[in-house]
C-alpha positions in Angstrom: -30.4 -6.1 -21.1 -27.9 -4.1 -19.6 -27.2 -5.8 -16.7 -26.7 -9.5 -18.9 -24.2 -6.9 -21.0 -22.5 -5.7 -17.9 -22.2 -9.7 -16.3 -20.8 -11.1 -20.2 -18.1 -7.9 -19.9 -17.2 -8.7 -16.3 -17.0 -12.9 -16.7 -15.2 -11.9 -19.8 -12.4 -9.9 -18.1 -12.6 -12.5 -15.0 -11.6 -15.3 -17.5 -8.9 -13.1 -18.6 -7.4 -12.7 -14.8 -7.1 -16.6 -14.5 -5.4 -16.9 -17.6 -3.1 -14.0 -16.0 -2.8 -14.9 -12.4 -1.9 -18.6 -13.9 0.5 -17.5 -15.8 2.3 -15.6 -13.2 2.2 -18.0 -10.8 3.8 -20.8 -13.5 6.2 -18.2 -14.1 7.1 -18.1 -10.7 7.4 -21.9 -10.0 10.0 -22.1 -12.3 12.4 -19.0 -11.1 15.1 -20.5 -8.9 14.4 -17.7 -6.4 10.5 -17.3 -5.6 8.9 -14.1 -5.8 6.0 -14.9 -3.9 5.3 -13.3 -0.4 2.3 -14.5 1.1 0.0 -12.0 3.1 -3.5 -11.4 4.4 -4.7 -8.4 3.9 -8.3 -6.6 5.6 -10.2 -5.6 2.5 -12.5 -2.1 3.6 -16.0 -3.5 1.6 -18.0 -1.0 -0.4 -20.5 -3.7 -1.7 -22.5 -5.2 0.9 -25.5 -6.9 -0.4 -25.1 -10.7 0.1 -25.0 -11.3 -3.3 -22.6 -9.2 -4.5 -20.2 -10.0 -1.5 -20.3 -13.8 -2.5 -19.8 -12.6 -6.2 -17.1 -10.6 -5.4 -15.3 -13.2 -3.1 -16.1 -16.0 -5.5 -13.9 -14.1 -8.3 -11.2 -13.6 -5.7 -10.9 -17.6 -4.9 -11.4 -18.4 -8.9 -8.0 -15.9 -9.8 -5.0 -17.7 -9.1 -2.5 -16.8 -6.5 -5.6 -15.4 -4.2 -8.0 -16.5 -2.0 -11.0 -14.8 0.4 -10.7 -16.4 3.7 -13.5 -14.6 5.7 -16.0 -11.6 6.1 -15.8 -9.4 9.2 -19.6 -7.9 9.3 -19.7 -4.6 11.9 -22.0 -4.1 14.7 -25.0 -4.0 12.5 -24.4 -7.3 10.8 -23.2 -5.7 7.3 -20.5 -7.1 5.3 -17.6 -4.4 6.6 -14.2 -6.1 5.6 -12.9 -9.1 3.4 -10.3 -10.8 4.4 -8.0 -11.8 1.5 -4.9 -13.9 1.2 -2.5 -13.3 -1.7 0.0 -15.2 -3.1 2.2 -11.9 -4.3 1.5 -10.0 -1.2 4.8 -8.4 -0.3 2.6 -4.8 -1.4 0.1 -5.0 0.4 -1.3 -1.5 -1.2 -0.6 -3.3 -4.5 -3.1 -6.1 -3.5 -5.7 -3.7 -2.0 -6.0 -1.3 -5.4 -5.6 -5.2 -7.2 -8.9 -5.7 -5.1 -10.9 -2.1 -5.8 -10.3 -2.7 -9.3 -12.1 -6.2 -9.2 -15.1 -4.7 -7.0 -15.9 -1.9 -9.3 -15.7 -3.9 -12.3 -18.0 -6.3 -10.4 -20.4 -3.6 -9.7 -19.4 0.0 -11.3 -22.0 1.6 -8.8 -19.2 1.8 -6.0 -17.1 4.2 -8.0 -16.2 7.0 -6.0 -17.5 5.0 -2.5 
C-alpha cells in the first residue's frame, strides 16, 4: 500500500512539472529575446534497476523543455550515466540538481547515494 501511495504522490507532482515546464516554455516563445540555451548534460545514475532507469527517463521525456537521449552502462553492463538534453540548459549544475530532485522523488531510497 505504500508503494501505490508513494507512485499516486510521485505521478501527482510529475503532472505538476508538465504543467510547469509548459508554461515556461510558452512563456518563452513569446519573449522577443529567447532564454533558452540548449545543452546535454551526462547525468551520474544512482538508480540502476531497469525499471526504475526507464521510469526515471520516461518522466524526463514527458516534462517539457527536456529530453533523455541515451544511457551509458559501465564495464559491467549497469546503467552508469543518462544522457539528458535540456531546453534551459545554459546551468548546467541547475539542470543536474533539476535532475537529483526528480530521481529521489522517483525513488527516495537514493537519498544520500
Amino acid at each position: 500500500m505504500r508503494l501505490f501511495a508513494h507512485w499516486v504522490v510521485y505521478s501527482l507532482w510529475l503532472i505538476g512539472q508538465v504543467f510547469v515546464g509548459a508554461w515556461s516554455i510558452a512563456v518563452d516563445a513569446l519573449r522577443p529575446h529567447s532564454q533558452m540555451h540548449p545543452a546535454v548534460v551526462r547525468y551520474p545514475l544512482r538508480v540502476t534497476s531497469d525499471a526504475l532507469v526507464t521510469a526515471f527517463s520516461t518522466s524526463i521525456t514527458m516534462t517539457p523543455g527536456t529530453m533523455s537521449i541515451g544511457v551509458i552502462d559501465d564495464a559491467a553492463g549497469v546503467p552508469e550515466y543518462l544522457l539528458v538534453q535540456a531546453v534551459f540548459g545554459a546551468d548546467e549544475q541547475e539542470v543536474l540538481d533539476g535532475l537529483a530532485d526528480m530521481e529521489r522523488r522517483l525513488w527516495p531510497a537514493v537519498e544520500g547515494a
